[in-house]
C-alpha positions in Angstrom: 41.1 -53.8 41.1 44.1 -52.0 39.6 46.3 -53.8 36.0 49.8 -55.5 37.1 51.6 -53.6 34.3 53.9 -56.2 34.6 51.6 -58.9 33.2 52.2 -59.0 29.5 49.0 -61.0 27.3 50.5 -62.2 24.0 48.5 -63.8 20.8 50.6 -65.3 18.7 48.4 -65.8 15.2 50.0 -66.5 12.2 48.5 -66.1 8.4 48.9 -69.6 7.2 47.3 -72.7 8.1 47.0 -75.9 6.6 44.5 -77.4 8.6 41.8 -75.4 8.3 42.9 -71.9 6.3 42.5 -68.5 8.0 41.1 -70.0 10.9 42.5 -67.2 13.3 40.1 -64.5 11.6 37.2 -67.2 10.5 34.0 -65.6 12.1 32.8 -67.6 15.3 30.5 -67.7 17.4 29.6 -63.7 15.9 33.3 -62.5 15.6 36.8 -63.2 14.4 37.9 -66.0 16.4 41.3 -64.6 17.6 38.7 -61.7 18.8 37.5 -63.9 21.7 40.9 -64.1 23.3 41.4 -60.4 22.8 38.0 -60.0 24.5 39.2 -62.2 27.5 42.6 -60.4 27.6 40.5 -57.1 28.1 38.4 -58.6 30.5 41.3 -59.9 33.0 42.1 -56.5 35.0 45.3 -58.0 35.9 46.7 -58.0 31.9 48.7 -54.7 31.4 48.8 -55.1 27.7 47.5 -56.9 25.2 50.2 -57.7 21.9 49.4 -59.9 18.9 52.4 -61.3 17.0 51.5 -62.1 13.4 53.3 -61.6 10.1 50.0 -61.3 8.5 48.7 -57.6 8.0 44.7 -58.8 7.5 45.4 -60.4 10.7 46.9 -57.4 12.0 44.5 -55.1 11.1 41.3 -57.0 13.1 43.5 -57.2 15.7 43.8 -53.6 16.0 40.1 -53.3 15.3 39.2 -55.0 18.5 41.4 -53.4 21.2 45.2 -55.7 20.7 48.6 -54.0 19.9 50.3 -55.0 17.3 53.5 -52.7 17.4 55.4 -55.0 14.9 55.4 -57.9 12.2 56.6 -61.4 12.8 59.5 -61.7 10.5 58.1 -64.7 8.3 61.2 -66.8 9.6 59.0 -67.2 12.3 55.9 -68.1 10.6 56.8 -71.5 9.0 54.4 -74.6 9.6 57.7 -76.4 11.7 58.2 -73.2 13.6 58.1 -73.8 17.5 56.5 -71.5 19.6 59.1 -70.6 22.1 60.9 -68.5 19.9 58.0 -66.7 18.8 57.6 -65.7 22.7 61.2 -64.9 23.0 61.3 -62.6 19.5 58.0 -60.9 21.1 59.5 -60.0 24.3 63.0 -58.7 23.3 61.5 -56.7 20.5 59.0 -54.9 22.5 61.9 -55.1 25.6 64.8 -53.5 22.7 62.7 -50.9 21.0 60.4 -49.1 23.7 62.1 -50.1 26.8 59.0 -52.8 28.2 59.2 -54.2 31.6 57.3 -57.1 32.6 57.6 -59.8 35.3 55.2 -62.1 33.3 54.0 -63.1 30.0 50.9 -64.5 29.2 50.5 -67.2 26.2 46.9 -66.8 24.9 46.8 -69.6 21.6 43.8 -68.1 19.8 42.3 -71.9 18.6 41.8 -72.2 21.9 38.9 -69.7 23.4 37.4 -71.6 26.2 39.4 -69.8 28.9 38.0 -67.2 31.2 39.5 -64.0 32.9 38.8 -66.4 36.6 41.8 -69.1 34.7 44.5 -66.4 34.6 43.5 -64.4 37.7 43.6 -68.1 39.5 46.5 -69.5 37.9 48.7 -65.9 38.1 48.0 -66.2 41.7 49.2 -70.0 42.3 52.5 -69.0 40.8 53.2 -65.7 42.7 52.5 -67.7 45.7 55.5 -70.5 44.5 59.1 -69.0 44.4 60.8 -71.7 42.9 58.0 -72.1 39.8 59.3 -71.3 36.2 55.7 -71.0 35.1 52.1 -72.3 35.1 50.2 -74.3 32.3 46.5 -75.0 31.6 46.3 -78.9 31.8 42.8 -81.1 31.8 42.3 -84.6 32.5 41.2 -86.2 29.8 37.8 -88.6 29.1 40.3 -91.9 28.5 42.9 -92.3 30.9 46.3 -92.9 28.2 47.9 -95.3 31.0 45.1 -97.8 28.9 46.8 -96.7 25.6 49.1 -98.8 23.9 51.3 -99.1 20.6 52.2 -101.3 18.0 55.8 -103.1 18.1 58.0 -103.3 14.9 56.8 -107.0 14.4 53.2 -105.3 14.3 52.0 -106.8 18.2 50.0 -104.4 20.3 52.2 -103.4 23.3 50.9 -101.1 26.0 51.7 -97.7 26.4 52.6 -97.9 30.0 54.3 -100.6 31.0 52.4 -101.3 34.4 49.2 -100.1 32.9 47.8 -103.3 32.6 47.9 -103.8 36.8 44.9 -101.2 37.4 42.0 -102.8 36.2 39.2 -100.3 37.5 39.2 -96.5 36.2 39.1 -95.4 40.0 42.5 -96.9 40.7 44.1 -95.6 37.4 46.5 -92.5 39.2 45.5 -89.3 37.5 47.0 -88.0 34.4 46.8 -84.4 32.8 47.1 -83.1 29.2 48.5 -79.6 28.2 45.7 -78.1 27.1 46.5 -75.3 25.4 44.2 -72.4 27.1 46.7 -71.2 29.4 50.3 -70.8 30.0 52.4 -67.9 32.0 55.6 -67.9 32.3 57.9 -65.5 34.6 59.4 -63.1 32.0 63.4 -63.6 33.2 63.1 -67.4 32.6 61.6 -66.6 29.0 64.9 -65.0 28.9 67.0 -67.6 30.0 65.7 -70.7 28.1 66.7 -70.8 24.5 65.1 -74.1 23.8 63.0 -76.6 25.3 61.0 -75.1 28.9 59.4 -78.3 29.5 62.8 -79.6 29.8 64.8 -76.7 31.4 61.9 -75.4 34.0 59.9 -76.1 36.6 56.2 -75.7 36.0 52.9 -75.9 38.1 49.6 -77.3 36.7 46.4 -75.5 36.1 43.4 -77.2 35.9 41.0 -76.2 33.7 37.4 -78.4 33.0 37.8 -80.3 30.4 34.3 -78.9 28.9 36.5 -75.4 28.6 39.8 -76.9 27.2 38.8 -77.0 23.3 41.2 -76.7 20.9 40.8 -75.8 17.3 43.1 -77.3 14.4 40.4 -77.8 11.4 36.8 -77.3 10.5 35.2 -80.2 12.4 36.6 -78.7 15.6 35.4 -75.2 14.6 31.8 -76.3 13.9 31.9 -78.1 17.0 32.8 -75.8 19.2 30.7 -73.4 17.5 27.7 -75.8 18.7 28.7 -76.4 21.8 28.3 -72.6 22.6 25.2 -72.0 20.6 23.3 -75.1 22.7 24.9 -73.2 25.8 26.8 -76.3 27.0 30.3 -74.2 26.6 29.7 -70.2 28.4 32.0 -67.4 27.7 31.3 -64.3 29.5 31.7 -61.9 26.3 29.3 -63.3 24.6 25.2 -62.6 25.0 
């Protein structure tokens, strides 16, 4: 199978972290963890390149190390704790667009806490969107173990109130309609509506949803999800192909 040049994988990886520092180079499962989407990235024939944006050169340099571009620094206005991660896309793409002249008809979000995708996720999910003119994009969702139409809050006067407010008609988890969660492990997005959305894509575009196991769809923030997911794949209940 030949690489669509046009398919652009990017890791965004920033140096600081509050909830659990360094995470993005801690060692797991034998290597760096923002190695194991680089691995994956290199795996998927259909990624043309594979570009890391960090402002942190220890980042950059393992990066480099294991196969990823990194043909510039993220300017550290970019690298705050608040900073969204749209514009991080949109500062990746017209740099490398503005200073060598890149062409792409797709980008490829790859968040490094999250490693429990496989090359089959973006070879599926790119498909589903070339086959739907209209779609914006694609996103990795999962359904998750409690259904949140069950969930509820807690009123100003302190009373419990439910989430949804006809949640409390379904009274058997078979009739409850079914509900996804971003995930994390997967988003791609056509590379002119990058362009054109300055702000908010959930609001401005229109998206299809990916389904990825829910087993897959782990997400790292601090270190009792690292040493979980670490188990998971040393008691072979979570497989990743790059890893014997």
């Amino acid at each position: 199978m030949t690489k669509h040049k046009s398919l652009l994988a990017l890791i965004p990886a920033r140096g600081g972290s509050k909830g659990l520092p360094g995470k993005n180079i801690r060692p797991f499962a034998g290597h760096p963890l923002i190695a194991h989407s680089i691995f994956m990235a290199k795996m998927t024939p259909e990624i043309g390149r594979i570009v890391v944006s960090t402002d942190d050169e220890k980042i950059a340099e393992i990066a480099g190390d294991y196969g990823a571009e990194v043909p510039f620094l993220r300017p550290k206005s970019l690298a705050q704790d608040d900073t969204p991660m749209w514009p991080v896309l949109r500062h990746a793409l017209q740099t490398l667009e503005n200073t060598e002249g890149a062409d792409f008809d797709y980008l490829l979000l790859l968040d490094p806490t999250s490693p429990g995708r496989i090359p089959g996720d973006v070879h599926q999910a790119l498909r589903f969107l070339k086959k739907e003119p209209e779609a914006d994009g694609i996103i990795g969702v999962s359904k998750p173990d409690f259904n949140p139409i069950w969930h509820c809050v807690v009123e100003e006067e302190g009373w419990m109130k439910n989430l949804v407010t006809n949640g409390s008609q379904y009274h058997r988890r078979q009739d409850v309609p079914d509900v996804y969660r971003i995930n994390a492990s997967l988003y791609i997005w056509k590379t002119d509506f990058v362009r054109r959305c300055e702000k908010n894509w959930r609001e401005e575009g229109k998206h299809l949803l990916f389904e990825i196991p829910e087993a897959r769809a782990i997400h790292i923030d601090d270190l009792h999800e690292f040493e979980v997911a670490e188990l998971l794949i040393k008691k072979n209940f979570l497989s990743l192909p790059w890893i014997r």
